[in-house]
C-alpha positions in Angstrom: 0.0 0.0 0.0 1.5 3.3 -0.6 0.1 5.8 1.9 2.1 8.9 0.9 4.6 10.0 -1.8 6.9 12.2 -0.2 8.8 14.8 -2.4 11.9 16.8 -1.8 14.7 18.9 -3.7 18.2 17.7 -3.4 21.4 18.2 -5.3 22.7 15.6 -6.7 26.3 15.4 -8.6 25.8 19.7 -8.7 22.6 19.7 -9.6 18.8 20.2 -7.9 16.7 17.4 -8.5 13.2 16.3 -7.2 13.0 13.3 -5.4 10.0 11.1 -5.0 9.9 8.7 -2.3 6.8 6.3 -1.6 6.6 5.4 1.9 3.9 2.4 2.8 1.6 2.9 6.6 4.6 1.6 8.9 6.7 4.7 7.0 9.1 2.4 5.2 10.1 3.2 1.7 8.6 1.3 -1.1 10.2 3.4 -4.1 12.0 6.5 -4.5 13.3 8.6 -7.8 14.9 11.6 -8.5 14.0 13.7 -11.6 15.1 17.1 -12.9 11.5 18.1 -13.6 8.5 18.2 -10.9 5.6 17.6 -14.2 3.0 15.2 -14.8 5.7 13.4 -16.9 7.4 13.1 -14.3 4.7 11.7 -11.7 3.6 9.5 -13.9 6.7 8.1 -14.4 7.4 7.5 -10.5 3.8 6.2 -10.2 4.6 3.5 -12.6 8.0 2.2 -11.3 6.5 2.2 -7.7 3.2 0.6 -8.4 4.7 -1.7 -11.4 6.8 -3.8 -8.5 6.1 -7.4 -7.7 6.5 -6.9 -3.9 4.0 -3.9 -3.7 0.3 -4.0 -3.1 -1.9 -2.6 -4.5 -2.8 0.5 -2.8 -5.9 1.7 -0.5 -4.2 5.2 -0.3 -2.5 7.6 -2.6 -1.8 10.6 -0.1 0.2 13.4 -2.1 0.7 17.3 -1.9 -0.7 20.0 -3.5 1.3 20.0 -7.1 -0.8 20.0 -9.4 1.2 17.4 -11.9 -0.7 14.6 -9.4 -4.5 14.8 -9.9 -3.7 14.3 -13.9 -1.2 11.4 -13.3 -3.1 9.2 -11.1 -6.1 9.8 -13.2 -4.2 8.5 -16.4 -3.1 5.8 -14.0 -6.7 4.9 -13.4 -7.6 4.9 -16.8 -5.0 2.0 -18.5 -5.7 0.3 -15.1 -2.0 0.5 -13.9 -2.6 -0.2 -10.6 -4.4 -3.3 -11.2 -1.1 -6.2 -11.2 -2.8 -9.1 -13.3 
């Protein structure tokens, strides 16, 4: 289950990058990237390689911020049926 997606800026090699981090309900860390670009590109992208792993559930929860790149993501997300593992 992913209960929140946690997002911060760090600098990596010299450069800022957002990183995405899901975190399950006991707070461990199911998946985490960094991107230079904090889009709907880009959170789809995270969403995909953190839902698309064998040893994750399927979630209950998706608990994210205000950005604006989310709402369109997990709605395109919903709509190929991602989230479902068959």
């Amino acid at each position: 289950m992913i209960r929140g997606e946690l997002m911060k800026y760090i600098k990596v090699k010299g450069k800022w990058k957002y990183f995405y981090r899901a975190v399950d309900s006991n707070g461990n860390t199911i998946d985490f990237m960094s991107s230079s670009k904090r889009n709907r590109k880009a959170a789809n992208r995270f969403f995909k390689k953190a839902l698309s792993s064998n040893h994750n559930q399927i979630p209950r929860v998706i608990t994210v911020d205000k950005n604006s790149a989310y709402p369109p993501a997990i709605d395109e997300l919903k709509m190929i049926k991602y989230y479902l593992k068959t």
